[in-house]
Backbone as ProteinMPNN parsed JSONL, in Angstrom:
{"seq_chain_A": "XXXXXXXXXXXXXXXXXXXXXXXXXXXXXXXXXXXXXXXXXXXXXXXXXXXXXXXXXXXXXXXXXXXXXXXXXXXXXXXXXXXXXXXXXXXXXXXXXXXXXXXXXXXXXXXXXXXXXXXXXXXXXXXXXXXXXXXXXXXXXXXXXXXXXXXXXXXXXXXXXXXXXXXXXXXXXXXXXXXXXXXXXXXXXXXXXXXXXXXXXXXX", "coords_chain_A": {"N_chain_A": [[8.159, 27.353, -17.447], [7.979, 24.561, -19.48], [7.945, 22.982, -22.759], [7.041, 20.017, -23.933], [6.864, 17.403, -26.597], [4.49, 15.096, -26.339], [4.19, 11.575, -27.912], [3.071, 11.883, -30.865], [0.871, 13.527, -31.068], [-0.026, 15.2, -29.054], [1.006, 17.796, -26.939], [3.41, 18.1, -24.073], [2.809, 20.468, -21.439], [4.915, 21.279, -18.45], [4.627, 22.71, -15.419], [5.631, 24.883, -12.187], [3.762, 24.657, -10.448], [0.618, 23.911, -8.446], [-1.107, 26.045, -8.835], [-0.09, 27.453, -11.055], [-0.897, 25.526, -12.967], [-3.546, 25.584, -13.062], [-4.257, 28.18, -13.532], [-3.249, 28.2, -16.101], [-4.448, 26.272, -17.162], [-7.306, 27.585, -16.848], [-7.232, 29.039, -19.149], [-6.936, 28.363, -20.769], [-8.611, 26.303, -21.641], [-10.98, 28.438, -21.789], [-9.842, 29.403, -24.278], [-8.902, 27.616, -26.993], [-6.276, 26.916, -28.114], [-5.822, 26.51, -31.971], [-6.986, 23.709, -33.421], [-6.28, 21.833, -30.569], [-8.071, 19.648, -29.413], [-8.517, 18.386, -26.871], [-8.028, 19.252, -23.568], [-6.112, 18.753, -20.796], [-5.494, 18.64, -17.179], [-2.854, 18.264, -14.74], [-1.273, 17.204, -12.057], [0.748, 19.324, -12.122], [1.285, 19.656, -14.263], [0.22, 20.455, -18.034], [-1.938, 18.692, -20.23], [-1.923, 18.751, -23.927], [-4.265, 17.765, -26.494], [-4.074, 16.977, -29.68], [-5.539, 17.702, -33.413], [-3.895, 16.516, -35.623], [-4.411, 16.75, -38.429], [-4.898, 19.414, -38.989], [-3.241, 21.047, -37.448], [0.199, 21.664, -35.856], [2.614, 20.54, -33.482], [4.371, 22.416, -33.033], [3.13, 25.129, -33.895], [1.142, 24.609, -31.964], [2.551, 25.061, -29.517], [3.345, 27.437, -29.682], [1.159, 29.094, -29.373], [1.006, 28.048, -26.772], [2.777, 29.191, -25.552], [2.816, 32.283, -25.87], [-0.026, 32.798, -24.459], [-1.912, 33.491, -22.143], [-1.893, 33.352, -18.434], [-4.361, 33.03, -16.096], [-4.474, 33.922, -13.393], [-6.102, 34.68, -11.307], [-8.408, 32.931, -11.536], [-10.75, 30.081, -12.461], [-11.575, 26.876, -14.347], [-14.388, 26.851, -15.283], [-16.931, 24.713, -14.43], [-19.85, 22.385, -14.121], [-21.794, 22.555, -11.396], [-22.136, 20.978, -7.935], [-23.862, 19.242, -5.573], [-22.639, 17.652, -2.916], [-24.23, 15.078, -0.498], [-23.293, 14.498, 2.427], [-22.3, 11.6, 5.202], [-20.805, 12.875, 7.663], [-18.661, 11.044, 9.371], [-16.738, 9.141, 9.485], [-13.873, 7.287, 9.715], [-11.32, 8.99, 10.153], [-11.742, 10.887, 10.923], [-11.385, 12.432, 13.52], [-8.953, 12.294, 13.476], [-8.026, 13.764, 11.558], [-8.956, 16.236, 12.661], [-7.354, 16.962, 14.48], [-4.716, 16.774, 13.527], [-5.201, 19.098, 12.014], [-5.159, 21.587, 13.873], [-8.121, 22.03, 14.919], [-11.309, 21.139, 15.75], [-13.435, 18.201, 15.661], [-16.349, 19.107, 14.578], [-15.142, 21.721, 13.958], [-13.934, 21.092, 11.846], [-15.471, 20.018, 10.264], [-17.498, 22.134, 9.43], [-15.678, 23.954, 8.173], [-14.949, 22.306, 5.897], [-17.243, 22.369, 4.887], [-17.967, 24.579, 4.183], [-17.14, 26.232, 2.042], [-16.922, 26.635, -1.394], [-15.781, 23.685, -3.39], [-13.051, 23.151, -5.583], [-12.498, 20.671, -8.874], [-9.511, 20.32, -9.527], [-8.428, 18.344, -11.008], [-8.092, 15.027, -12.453], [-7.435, 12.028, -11.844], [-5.434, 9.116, -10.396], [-8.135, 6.523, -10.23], [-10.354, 6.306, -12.354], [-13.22, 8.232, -12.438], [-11.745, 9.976, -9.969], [-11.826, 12.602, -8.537], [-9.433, 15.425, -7.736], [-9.866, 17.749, -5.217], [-9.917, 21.128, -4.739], [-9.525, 24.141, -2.627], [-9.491, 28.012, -2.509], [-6.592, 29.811, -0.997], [-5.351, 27.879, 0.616], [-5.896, 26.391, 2.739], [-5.808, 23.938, 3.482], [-3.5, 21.386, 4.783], [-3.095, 17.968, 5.525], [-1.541, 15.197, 6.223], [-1.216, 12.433, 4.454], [-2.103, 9.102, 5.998], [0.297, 6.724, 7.935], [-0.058, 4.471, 7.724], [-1.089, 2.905, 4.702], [-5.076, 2.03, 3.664], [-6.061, -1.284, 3.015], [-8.614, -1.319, 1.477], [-10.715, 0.963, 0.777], [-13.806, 1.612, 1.025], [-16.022, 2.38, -1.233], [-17.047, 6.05, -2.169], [-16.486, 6.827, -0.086], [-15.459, 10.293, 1.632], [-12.577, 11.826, 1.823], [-9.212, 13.392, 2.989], [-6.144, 14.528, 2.111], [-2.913, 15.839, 2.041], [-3.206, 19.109, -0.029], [-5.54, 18.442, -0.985], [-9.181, 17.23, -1.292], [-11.213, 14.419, -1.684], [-13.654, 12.214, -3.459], [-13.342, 8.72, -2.928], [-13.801, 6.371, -5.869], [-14.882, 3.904, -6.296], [-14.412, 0.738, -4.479], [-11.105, 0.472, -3.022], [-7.504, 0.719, -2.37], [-6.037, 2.913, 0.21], [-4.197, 5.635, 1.392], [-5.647, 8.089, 2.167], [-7.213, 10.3, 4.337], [-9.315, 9.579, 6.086], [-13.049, 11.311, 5.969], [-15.567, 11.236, 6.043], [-18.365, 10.207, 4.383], [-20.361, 9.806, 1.019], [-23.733, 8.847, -0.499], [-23.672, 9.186, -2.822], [-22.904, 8.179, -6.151], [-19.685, 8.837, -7.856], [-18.581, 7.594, -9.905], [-20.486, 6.19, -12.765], [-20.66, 4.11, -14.815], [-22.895, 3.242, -16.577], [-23.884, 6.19, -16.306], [-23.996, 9.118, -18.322], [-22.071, 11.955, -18.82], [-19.836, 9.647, -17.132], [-18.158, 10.079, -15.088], [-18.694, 12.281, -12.633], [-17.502, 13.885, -11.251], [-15.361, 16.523, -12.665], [-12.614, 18.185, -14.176], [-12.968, 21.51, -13.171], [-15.545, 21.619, -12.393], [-17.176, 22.399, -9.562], [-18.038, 21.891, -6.214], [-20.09, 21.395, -3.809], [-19.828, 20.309, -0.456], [-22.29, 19.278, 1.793], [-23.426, 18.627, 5.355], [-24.976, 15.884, 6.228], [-26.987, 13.759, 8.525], [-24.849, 12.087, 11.082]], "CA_chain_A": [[7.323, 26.53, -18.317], [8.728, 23.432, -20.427], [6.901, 22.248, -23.301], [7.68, 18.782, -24.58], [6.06, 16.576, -27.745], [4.306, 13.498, -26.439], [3.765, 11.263, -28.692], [2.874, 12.836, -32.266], [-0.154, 14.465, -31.442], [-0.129, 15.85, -28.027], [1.97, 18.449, -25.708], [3.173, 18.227, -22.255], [3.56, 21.985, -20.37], [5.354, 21.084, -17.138], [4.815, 24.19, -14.724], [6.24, 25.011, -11.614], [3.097, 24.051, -9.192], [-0.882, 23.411, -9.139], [-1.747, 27.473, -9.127], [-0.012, 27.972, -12.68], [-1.617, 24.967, -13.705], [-4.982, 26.218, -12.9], [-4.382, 29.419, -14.484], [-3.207, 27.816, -17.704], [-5.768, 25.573, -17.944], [-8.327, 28.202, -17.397], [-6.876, 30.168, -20.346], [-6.431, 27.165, -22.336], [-10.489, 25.743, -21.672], [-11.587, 28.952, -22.569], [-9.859, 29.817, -25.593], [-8.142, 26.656, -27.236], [-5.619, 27.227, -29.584], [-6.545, 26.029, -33.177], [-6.434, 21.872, -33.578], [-6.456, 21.25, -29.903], [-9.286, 18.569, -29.313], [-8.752, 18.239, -25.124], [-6.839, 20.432, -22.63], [-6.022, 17.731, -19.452], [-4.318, 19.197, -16.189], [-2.832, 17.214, -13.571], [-0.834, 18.047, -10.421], [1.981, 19.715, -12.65], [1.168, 19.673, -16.357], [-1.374, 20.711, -18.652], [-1.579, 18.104, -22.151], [-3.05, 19.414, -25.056], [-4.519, 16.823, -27.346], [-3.918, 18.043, -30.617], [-5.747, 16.84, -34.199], [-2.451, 16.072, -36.223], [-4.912, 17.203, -39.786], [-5.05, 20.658, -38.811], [-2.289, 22.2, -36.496], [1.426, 21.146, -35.614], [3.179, 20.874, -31.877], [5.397, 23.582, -33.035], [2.397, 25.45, -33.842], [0.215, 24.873, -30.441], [3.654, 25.309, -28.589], [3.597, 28.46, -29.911], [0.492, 29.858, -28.972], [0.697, 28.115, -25.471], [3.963, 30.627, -25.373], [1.718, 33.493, -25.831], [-1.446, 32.633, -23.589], [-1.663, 34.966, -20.69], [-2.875, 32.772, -17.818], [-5.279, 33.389, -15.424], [-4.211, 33.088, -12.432], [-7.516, 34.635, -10.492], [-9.608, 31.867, -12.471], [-10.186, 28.502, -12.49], [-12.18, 26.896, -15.252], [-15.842, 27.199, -15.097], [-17.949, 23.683, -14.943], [-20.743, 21.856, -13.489], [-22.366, 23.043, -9.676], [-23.041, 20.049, -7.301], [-23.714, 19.67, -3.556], [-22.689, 15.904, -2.428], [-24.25, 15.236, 0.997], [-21.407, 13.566, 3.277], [-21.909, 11.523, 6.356], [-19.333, 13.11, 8.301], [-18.627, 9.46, 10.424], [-15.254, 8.759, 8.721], [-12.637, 6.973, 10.874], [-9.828, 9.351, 10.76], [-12.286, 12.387, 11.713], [-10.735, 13.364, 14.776], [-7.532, 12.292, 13.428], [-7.333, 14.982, 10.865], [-8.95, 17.427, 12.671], [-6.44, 17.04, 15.233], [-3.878, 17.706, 12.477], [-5.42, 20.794, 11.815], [-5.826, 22.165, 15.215], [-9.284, 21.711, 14.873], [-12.719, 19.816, 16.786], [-14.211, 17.399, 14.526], [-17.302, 19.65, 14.195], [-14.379, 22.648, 13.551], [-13.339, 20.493, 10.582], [-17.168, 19.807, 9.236], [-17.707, 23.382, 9.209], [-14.509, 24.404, 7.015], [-14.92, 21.723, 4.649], [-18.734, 22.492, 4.068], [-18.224, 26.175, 4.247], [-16.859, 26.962, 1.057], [-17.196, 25.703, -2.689], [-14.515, 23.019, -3.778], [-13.413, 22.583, -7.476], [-11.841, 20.024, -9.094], [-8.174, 20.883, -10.449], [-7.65, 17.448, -12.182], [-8.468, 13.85, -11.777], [-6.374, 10.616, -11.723], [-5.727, 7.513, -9.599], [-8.556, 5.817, -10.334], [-11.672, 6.785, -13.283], [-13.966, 9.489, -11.439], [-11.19, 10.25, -8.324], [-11.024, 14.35, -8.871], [-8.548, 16.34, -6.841], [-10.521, 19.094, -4.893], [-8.718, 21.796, -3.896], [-9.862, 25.132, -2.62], [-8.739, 29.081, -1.932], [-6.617, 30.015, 0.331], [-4.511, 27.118, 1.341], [-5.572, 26.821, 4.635], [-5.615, 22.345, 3.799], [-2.351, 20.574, 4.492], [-3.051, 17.053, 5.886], [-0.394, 14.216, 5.99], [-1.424, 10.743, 4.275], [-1.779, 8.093, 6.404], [1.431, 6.153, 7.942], [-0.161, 2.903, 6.299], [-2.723, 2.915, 3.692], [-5.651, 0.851, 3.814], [-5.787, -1.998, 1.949], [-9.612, -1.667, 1.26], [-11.308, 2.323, 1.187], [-14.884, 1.945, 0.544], [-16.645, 3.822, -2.16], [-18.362, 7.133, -1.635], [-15.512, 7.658, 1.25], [-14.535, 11.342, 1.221], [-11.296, 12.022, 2.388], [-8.362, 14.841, 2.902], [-4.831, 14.365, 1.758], [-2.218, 17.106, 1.399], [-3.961, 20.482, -0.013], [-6.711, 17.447, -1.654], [-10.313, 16.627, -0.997], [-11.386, 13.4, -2.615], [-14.165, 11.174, -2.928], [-13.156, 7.026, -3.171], [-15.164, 6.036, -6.454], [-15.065, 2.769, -5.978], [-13.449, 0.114, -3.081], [-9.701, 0.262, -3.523], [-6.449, 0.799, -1.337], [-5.47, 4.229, -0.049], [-4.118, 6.352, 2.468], [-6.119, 9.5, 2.482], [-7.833, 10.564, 6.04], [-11.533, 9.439, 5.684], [-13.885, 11.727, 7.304], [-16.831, 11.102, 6.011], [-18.846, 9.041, 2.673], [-21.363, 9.862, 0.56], [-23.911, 7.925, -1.078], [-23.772, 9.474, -4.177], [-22.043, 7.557, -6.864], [-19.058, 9.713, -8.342], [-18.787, 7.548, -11.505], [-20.776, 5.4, -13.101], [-20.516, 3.639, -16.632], [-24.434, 3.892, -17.114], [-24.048, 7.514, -17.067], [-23.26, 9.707, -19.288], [-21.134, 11.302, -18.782], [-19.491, 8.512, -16.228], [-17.211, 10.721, -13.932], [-19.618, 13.32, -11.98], [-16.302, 14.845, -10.84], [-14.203, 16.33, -13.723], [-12.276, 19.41, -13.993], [-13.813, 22.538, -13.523], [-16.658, 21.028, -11.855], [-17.353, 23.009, -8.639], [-18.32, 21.026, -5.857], [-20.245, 22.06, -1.783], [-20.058, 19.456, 0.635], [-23.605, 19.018, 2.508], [-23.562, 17.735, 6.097], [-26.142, 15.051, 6.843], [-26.997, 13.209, 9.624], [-23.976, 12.104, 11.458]], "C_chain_A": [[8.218, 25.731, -19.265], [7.726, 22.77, -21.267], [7.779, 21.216, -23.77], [6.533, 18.08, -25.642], [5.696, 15.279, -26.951], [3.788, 13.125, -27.235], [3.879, 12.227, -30.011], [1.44, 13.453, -32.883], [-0.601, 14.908, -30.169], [1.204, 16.453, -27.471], [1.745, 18.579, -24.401], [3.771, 19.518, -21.923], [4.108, 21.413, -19.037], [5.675, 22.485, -16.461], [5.356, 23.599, -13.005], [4.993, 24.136, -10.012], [1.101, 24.126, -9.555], [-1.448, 24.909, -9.424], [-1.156, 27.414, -10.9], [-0.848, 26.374, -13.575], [-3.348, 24.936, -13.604], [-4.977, 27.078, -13.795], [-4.197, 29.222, -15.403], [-4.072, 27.303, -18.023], [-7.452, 26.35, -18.131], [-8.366, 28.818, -18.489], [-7.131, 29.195, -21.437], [-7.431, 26.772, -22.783], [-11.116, 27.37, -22.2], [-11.639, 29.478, -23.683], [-8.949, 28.833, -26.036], [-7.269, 26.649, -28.08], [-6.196, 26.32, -30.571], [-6.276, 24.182, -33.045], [-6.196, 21.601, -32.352], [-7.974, 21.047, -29.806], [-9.622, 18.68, -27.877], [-7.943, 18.783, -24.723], [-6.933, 19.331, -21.491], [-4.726, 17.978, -18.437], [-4.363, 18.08, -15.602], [-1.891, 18.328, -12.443], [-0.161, 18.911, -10.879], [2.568, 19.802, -14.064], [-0.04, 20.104, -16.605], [-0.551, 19.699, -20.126], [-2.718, 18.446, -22.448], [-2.97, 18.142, -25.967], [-4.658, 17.429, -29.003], [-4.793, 16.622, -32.034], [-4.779, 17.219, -35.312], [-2.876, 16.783, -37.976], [-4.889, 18.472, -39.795], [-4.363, 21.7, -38.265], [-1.037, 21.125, -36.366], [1.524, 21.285, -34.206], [3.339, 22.237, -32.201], [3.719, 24.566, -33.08], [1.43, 25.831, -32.427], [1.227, 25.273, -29.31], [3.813, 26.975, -28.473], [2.486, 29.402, -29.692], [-0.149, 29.531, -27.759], [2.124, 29.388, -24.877], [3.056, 31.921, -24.966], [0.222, 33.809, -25.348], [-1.179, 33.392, -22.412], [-2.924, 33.506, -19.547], [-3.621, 33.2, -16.428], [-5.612, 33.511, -14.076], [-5.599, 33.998, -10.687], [-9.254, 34.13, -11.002], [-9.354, 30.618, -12.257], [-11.674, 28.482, -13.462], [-13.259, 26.653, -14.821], [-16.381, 25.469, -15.631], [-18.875, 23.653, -14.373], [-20.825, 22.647, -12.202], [-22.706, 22.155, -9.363], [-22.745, 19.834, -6.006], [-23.477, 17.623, -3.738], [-23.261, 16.295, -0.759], [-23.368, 14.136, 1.413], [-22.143, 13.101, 4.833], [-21.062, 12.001, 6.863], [-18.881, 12.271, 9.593], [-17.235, 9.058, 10.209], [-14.039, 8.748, 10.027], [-11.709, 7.501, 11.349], [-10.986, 10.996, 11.263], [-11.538, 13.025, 12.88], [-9.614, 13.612, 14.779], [-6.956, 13.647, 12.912], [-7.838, 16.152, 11.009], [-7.778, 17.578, 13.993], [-5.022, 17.66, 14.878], [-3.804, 18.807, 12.003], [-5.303, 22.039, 12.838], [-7.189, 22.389, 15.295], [-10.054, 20.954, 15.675], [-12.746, 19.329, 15.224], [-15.076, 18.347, 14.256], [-16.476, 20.957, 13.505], [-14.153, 22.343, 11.733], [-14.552, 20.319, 9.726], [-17.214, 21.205, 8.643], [-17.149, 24.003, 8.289], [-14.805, 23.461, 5.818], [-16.537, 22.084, 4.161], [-18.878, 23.878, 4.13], [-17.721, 27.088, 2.938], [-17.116, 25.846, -0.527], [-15.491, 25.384, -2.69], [-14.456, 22.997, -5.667], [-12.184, 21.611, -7.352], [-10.913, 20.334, -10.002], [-7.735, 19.614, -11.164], [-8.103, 15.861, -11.32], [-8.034, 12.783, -12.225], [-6.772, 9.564, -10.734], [-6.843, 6.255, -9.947], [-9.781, 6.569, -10.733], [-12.671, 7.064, -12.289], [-13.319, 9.878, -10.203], [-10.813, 12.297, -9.034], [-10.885, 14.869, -7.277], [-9.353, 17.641, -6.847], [-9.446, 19.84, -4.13], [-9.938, 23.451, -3.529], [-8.869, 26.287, -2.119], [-8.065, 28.863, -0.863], [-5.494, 28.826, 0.991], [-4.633, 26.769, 2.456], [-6.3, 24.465, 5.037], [-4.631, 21.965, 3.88], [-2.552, 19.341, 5.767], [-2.149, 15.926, 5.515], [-0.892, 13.34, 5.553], [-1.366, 9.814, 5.434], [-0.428, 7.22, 6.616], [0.747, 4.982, 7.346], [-1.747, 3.015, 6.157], [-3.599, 1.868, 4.085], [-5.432, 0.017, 3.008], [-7.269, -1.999, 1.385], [-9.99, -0.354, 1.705], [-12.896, 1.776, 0.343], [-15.716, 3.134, -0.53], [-17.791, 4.474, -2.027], [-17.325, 7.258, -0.263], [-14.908, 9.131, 0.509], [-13.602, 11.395, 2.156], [-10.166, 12.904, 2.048], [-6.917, 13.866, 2.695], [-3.638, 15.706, 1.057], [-2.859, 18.614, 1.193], [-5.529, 19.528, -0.607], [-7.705, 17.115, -0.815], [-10.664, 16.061, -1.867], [-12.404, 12.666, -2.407], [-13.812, 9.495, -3.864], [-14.512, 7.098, -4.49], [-15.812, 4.456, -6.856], [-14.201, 2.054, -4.991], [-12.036, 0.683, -3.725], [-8.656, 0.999, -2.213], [-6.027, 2.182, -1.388], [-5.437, 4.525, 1.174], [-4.354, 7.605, 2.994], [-6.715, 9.316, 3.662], [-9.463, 10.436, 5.495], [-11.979, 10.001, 6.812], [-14.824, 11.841, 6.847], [-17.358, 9.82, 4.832], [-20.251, 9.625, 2.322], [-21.654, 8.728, -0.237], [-24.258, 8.287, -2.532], [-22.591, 8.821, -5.216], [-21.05, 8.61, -7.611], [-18.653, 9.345, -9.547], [-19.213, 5.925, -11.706], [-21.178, 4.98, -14.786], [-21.692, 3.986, -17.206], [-24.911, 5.065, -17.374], [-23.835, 8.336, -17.795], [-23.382, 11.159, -18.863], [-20.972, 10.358, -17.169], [-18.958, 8.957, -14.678], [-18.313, 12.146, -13.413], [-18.646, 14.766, -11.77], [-15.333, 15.335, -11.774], [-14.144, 17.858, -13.339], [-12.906, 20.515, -14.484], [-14.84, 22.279, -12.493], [-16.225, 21.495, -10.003], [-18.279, 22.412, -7.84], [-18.735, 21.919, -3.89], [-20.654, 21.332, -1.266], [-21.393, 20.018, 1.338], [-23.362, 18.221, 3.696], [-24.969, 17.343, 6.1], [-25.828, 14.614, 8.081], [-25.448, 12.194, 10.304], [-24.215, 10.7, 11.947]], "O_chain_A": [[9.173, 26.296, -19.796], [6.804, 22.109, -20.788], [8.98, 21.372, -23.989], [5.341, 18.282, -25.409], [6.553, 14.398, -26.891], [2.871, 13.8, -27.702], [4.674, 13.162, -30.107], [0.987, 13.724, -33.995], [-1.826, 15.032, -30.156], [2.276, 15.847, -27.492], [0.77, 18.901, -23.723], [4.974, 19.743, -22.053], [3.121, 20.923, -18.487], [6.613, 23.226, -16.754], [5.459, 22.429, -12.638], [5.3, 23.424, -9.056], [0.537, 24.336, -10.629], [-2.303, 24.967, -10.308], [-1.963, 27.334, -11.826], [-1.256, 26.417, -14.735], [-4.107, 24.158, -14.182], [-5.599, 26.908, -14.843], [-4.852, 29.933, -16.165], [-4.672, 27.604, -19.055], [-8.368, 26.079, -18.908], [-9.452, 29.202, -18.923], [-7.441, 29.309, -22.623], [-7.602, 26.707, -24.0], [-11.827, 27.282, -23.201], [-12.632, 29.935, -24.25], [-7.87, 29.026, -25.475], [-7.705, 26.211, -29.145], [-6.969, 25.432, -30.211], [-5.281, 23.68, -32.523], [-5.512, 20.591, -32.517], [-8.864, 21.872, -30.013], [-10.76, 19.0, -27.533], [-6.934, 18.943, -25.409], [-8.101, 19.005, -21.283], [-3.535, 17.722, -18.615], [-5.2, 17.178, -15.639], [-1.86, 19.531, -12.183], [-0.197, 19.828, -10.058], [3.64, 19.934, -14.655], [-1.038, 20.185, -15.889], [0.526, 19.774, -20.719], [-3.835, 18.521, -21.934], [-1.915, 17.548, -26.193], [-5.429, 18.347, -29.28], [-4.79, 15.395, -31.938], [-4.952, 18.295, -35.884], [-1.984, 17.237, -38.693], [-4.844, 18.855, -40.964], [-4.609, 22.898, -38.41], [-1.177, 19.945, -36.691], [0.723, 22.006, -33.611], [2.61, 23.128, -31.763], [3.186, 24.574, -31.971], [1.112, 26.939, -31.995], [0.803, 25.766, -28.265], [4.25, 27.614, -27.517], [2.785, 30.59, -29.808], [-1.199, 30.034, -27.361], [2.138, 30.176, -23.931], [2.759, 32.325, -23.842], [-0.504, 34.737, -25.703], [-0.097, 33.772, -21.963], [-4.036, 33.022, -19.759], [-2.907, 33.934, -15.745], [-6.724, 33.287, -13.598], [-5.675, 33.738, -9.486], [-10.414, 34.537, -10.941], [-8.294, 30.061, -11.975], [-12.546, 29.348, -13.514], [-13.218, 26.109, -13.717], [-16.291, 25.041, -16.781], [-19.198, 24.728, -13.867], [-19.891, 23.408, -11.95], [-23.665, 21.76, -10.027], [-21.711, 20.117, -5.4], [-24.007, 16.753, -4.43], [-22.964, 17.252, -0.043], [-22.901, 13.169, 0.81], [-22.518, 13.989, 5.598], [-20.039, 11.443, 6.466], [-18.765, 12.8, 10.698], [-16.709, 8.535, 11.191], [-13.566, 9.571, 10.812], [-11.123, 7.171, 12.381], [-10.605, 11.95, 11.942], [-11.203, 14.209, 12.905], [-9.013, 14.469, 15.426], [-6.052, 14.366, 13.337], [-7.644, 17.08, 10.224], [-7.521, 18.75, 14.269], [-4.371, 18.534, 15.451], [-2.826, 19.457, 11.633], [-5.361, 23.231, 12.535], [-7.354, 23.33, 16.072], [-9.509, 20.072, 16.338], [-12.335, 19.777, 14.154], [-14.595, 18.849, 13.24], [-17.014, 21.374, 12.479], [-14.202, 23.104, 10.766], [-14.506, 20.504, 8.51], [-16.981, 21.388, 7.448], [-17.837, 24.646, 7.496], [-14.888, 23.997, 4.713], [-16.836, 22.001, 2.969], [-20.019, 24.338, 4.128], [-17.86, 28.305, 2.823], [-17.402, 24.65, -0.586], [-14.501, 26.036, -2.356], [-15.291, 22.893, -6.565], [-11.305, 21.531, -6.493], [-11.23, 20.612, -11.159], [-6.751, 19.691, -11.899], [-8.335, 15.635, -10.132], [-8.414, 12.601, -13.382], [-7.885, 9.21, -10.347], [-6.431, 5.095, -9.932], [-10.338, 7.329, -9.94], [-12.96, 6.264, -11.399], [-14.072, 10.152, -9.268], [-9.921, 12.856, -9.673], [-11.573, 14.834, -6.257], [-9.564, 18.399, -7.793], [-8.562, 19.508, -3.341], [-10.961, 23.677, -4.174], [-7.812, 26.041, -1.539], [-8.406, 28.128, 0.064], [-4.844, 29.182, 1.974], [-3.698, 26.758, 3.256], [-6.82, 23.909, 6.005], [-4.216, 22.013, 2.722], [-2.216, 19.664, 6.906], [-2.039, 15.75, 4.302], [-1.492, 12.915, 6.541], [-0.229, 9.813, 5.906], [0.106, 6.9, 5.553], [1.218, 4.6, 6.275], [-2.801, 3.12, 6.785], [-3.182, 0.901, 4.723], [-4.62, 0.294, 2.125], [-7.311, -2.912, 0.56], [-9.768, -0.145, 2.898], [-12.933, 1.609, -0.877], [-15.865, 4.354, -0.462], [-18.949, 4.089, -1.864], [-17.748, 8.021, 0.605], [-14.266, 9.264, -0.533], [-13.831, 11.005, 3.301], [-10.062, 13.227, 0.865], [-6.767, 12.711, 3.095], [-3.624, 16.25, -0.047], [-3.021, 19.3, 2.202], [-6.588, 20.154, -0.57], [-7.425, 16.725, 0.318], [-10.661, 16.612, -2.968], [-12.467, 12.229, -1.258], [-13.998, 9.251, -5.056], [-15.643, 7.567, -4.363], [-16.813, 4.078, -7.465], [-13.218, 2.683, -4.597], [-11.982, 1.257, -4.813], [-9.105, 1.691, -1.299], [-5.705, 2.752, -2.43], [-6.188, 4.069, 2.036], [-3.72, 8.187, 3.875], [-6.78, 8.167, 4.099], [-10.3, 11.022, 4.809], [-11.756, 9.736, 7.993], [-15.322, 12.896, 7.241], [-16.762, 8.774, 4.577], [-21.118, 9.872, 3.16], [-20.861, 7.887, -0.662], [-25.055, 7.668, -3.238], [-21.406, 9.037, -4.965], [-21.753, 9.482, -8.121], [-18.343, 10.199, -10.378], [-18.732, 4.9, -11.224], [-21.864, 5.569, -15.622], [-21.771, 4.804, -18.123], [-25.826, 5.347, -18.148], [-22.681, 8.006, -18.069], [-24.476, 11.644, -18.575], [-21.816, 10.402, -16.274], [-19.193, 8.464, -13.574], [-18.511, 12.984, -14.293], [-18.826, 15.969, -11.963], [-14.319, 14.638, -11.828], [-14.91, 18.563, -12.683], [-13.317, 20.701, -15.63], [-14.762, 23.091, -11.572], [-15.271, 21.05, -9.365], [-19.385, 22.238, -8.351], [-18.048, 22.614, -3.14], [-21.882, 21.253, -1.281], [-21.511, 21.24, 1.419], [-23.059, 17.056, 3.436], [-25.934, 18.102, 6.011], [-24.797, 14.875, 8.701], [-25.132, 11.413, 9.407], [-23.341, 10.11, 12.582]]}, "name": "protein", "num_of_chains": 1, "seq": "XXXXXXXXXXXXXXXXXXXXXXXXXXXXXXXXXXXXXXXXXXXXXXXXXXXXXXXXXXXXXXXXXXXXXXXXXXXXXXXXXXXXXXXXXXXXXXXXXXXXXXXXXXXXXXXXXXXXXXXXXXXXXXXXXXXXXXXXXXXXXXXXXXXXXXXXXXXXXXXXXXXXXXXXXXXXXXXXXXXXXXXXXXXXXXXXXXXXXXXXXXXX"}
């Protein structure tokens, strides 16, 4: 673990891989040290947003030292089923990658709950990951230049859904028509961390 000061009112933890940053961040969301405001994981950090009137780095540094993390937890949010065409162009591709049928590959991805360990690239894109390890898909040799939104798609140990058009090289195997973020709602991002997620096949 490496803590560093960003800025002058947040800390960056840099851990070793996405399990300890699960387990920290469950420890961290459910009990916050004093004067942090937001806890925000990504692939390989957790930042703590700190309010600068009430607590110090040194301070929150010091009782992310002493957090015991969690590592048969992940943080507790939202429950929601997306239903998924499962039509998606690289379907056969990446169940081929798997040793898998296409219908092999429906089955696994709608057979267990997904959560979201952190979300980037582009406002509402959360990184699903689930138990077990048993996702490792390659990216695309060339990205699209144009992914439709409401495409779900596999990348690495990641399940993702597109939340609007934009360029990418994840394996699309399916799309829903559920919007994953929209400004009118509140909140905007459907998908945020924590937020526990069970693919639905529909009609094909």
């Amino acid at each position: 673990m490496r803590l560093l000061p960003s800025g002058s009112a947040a800390l960056l933890v840099e851990l070793d891989g996405l399990d300890d940053v699960l387990a920290l961040y469950a420890a961290l969301s459910a009990d916050p040290p004093h004067g942090v405001v937001d806890v925000v994981p990504a692939a390989r950090t957790v930042l703590l947003m700190t309010d600068p009137a009430v607590t110090t780095l040194a301070a929150v540094a010091d009782a992310v030292r002493t957090t015991t993390p969690r590592p048969d937890t992940r943080a507790v949010g939202d429950s929601i089923e997306l239903p998924v065409h499962y039509d998606g162009a690289d379907l056969a591709d990446a169940a081929e990658l798997l040793g898998l049928t296409p219908d092999e590959l429906v089955a696994r991805h709608t057979g267990a709950e997904w959560t979201v360990a952190f979300c980037g690239f582009a406002p509402g894109f959360g990184y699903l990951t689930q138990p077990g390890g048993q996702w490792e898909v390659p990216r695309r040799p060339t990205p699209r230049t144009a992914v439709p939104p409401g495409s779900v798609a596999l990348a690495g140990e990641f399940s993702g859904v597109y939340p609007r058009e934009s360029p990418g090289g994840w394996q699309l195997i399916g799309r829903t028509e559920v919007a994953v973020f929209d400004l009118a709602r509140e909140p905007a991002a459907l998908l945020r961390p924590g937020t526990t997620v069970r693919f639905v096949a529909v009609g094909r």
